[in-house]
N, C-alpha and C positions, 0 to 999 in steps of 0.2 A: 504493500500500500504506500509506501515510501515516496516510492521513484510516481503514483501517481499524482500526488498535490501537488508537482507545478504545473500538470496539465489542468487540473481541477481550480486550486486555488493561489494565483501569482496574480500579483499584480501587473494591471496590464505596461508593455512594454519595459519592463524590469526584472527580476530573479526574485524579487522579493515575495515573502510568503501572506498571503491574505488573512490574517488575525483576527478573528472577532472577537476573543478576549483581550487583544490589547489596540485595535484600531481605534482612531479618535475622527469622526466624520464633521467636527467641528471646524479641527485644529490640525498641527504635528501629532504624527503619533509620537509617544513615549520612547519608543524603540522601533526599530525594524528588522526581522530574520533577513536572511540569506539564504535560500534552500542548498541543502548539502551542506555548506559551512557552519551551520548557525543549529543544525541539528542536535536535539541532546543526547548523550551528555549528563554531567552531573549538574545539580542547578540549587540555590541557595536563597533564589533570589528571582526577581521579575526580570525580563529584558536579557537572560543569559543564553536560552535556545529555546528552538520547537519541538514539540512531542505531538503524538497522537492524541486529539482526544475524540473517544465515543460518546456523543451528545446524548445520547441513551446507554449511559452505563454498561458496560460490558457485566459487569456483576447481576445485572437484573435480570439477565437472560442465561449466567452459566457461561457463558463464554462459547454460547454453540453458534458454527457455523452454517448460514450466509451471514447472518447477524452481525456475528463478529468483524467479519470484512465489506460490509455495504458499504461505498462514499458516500450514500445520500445522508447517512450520518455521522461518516466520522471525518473530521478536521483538524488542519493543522492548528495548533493553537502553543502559548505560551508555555512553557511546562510548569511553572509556580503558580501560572495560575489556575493550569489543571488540576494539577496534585491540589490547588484550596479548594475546589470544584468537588473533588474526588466523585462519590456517587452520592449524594446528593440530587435530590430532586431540584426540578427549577421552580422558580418560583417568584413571588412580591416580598421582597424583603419590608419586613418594620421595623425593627432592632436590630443595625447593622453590628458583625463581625469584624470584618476585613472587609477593604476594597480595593479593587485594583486602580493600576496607572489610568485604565480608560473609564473606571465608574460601575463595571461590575460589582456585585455587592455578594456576601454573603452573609446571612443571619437569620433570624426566626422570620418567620411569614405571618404577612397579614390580608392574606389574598382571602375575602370571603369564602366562607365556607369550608376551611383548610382542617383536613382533621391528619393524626396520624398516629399511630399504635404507641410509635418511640416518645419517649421521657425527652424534651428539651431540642427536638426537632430540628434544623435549617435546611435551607433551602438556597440555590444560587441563582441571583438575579442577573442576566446580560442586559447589555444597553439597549434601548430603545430601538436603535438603527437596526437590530437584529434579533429581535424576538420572533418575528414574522419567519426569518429565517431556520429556526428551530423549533418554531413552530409546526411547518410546514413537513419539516427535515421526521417530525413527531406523528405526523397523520401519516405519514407516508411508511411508518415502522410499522403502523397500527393496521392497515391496511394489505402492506402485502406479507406482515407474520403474526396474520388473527387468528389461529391456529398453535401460537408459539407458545409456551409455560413461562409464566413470567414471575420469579421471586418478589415478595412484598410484604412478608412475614416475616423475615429476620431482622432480628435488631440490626448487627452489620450491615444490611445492605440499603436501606436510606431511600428507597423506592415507595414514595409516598401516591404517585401517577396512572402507574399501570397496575392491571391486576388483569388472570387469565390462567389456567390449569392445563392449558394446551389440549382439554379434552372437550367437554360438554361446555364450557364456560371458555366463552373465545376474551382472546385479547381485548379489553376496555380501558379507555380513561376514570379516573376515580371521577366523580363529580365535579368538585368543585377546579379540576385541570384540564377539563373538559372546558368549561366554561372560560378559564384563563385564558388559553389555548385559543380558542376561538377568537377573543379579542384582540391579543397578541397577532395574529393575524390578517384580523381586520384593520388593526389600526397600522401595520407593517407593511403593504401591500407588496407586490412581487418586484424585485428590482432585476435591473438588468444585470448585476454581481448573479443572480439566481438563477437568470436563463442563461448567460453565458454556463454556467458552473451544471444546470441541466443538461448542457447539450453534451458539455465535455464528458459528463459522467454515463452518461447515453452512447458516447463512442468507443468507452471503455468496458459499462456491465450491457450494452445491449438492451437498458433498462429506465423509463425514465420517472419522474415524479410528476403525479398528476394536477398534484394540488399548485404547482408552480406554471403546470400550462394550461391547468382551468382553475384558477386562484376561486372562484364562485364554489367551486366542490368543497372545502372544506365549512362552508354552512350548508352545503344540502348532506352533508354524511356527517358532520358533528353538528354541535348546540342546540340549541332549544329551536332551531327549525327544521332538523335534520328527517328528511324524509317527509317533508312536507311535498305533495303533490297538486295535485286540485281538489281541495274536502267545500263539496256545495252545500252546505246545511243551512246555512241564514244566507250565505253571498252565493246569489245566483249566477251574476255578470259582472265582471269589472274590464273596464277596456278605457283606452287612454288615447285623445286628438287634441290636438289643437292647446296644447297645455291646461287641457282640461282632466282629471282622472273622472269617468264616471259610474255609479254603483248603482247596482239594481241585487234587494234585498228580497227575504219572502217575508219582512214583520212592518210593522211603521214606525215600532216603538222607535226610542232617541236609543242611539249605539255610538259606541267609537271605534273609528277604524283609524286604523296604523301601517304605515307602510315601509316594507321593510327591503332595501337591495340582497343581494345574493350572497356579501359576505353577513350578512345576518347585521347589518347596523340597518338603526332606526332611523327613516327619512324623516317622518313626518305622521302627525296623530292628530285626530280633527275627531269635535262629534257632530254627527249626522242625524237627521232625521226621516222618515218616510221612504216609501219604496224605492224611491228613483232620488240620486243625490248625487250631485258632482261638486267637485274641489278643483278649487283653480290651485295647479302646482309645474313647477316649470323641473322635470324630468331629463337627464339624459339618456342618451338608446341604452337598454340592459333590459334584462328580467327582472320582475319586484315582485314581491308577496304582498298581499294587500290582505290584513288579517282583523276580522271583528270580534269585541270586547275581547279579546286577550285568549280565547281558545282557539287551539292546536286545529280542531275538528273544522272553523269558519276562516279557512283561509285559501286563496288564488292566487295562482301563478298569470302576472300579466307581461307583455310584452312594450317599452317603448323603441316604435324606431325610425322614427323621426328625429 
């Protein structure tokens, strides 16, 4: 796997290694690798070489093979600040630990909803600029090894995320990283760092990541709208001209409807009355969900493409 990070991740027109625990998309980075040169290595310290890291813990799966060697998770990164990383789940820090050169954090979580078996828990937060990225790097584990046995019972092993028995009980997100996850995504949308790094990883495993060439799939297979299709139980018709969205319901009663894009973020909430109702709202082309009072069961799938 070595010799594949500079086709994977180098920065363009340099040797240098692509870092997401120590890049700074502000500023200077901190430091910079050198692929080959800058390889570790013993390391005491930030900024001395790179090492492998499994964004998904190689210990939560046993160390079994493809797992272990997929690129679409594992990256070059800083080795001090893997080894702080260790297995550790990702997460929203509250009470920071340690933080890296670039603002990584490590420390307890305060991500809604966070539960975890272990006494005294953490969790490692990456920057902003790259949540999206391991995010995505995370559906795409879930995805093609739903079928995998995944550790999450051991005290050692710090896997707060997945859970899955490799038999009757397929690979899942816990709840509350489900939900993380999902945002962390939405608000990270797909960069050109991700499809460059798809295509290269596509010429190597023959293999590519979905959620990076349809970034909309990870709200229809995770969060709170996953698997949402067409459920017509109060919204009969919703269709969309002239920067108008219009509804045709089966009740008169006063309702609200919300409208939501594909990465599962909220456009826009209005209440309505009577069978026939339109909003004036100014749309870009996509697919949207357009869902009444707040159940699962009263929601469409609409088209804008204009």
């Amino acid at each position: 796997m070595w010799i594949k990070f500079p086709l994977t991740d180098k920065r363009l027109g340099t040797n240098q290694v692509w870092d997401m625990y120590s890049d700074n998309p502000n500023g200077p980075n901190p430091y910079n690798f050198t692929y080959s040169s800058d390889q570790c290595g013993n390391y005491n310290a930030e900024g001395v070489c790179y090492n492998r890291e499994h964004s998904m813990p190689k210990s939560w799966f046993n160390d079994v093979a493809p797992l272990y060697t997929d690129l679409f998770h594992l990256y070059p990164t800083d080795g001090y600040t893997n080894g702080k990383r260790g297995n550790f789940s990702f997460g929203e820090v509250g009470s920071v630990s340690w933080t890296s050169d670039n603002g990584s954090k490590l420390g307890t979580c305060n991500y809604p909803g966070f539960t975890s078996p272990r006494s005294n828990p953490q969790v490692f937060e990456p920057i902003d600029e790259y949540k999206g990225d391991f995010a995505r790097s995370y559906f795409y584990m879930l995805t093609r090894y739903r079928f995998q046995a995944f550790i999450s019972n051991d005290s050692g092993i710090n896997n707060d995320m997945v859970v899955g028995n490799g038999g009757t009980n397929v690979a899942q997100f816990t709840p509350w990283a489900e939900s993380m996850l999902t945002e962390w995504a939405a608000n990270d949308p797909v960069s050109q760092k991700e499809i460059d790094r798809n295509n290269a990883v596509y010429q190597i495993q023959g293999n590519r990541n979905p959620y990076i060439d349809y970034e909309e799939y990870a709200a229809m297979v995770f969060g709170p709208l996953a698997g949402v299709n067409n459920y017509e139980s109060l919204l009969s018709k919703v269709w969309y001209s002239d920067d108008k969205l219009n509804i045709t319901s089966t009740t008169e009663k006063t309702k609200t409807i919300t409208i939501y894009n594909m990465l599962g973020k909220q456009i826009s909430s209005e209440v309505i009355a009577g069978v026939n109702a339109t909003i004036n709202i100014n749309l870009p082309q996509g697919i949207y969900l357009a869902n009444l009072n707040g159940s699962k069961s009263n929601t469409v799938k609409f088209v804008v493409n204009q």
